[in-house]
N, C-alpha and C positions, 0 to 999 in steps of 0.2 A: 556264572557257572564255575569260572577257576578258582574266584572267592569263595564259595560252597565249600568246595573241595578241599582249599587249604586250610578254610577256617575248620571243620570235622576233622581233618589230621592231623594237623599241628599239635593239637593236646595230646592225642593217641602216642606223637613221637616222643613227647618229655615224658610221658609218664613212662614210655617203653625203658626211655637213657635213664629216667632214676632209678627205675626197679634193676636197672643192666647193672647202676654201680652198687646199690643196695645186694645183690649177689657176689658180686665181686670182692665186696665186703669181707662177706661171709665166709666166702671161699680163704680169703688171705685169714683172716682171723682163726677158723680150722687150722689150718695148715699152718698155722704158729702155734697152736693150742698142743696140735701133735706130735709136730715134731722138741718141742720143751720136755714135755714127760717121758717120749718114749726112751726107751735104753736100746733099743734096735732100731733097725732100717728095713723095708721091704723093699723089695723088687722096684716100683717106679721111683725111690728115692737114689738104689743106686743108679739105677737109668738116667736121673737129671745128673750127679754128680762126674759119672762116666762120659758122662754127651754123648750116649750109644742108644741104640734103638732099643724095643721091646724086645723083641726076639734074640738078640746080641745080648744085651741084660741077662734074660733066662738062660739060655745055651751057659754062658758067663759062670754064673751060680749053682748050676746044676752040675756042670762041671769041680768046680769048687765045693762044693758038697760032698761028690765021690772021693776028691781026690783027699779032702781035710788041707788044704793048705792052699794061699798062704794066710790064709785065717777062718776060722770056723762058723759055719751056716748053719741055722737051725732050721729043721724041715717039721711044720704045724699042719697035720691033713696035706694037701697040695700046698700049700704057703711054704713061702723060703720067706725066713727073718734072719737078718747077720748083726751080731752085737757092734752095737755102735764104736767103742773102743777100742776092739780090736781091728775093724774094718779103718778105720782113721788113720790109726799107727799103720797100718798096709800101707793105706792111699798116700802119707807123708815122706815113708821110705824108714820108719825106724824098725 
């Protein structure tokens, strides 16, 4: 009976772990594809660079938005984009 059982699963789990890293893949590959072209950053890109949450992130930007300083956000429909280059020089101290 436990041979049954392992032998029906065991396939099921490799093929689970290749297709997990065949995603994973994909996902890293995006996310180098995007971030090379873009000339801005959205919201969950400053989130990783900040080490701040979601809600901290937005509050963040939205604020910086009203205020114009200390570098400029651009507001698409609900979307906040901040140009890459200026957001850098902030985050570096120039």
């Amino acid at each position: 009976m436990w041979e049954v059982l392992v032998s029906n699963l065991l396939p099921k789990i490799y093929v689970f772990m290749y297709l997990k890293d065949i995603i994973r893949g994909m996902i890293r590959m995006k996310e180098k594809f995007e971030g090379r072209d873009s000339m801005v950053y959205d919201l969950a890109d400053i989130q990783r660079m900040l080490k701040i949450g979601r809600t901290a992130s937005y509050d963040f930007i939205a604020k910086v938005y009203k205020e114009g300083n200390p570098f400029p956000v651009l507001r698409v429909g609900s979307m906040y984009r901040i140009p890459k280059e200026k957001f850098d020089m902030w985050l570096s101290g120039k």
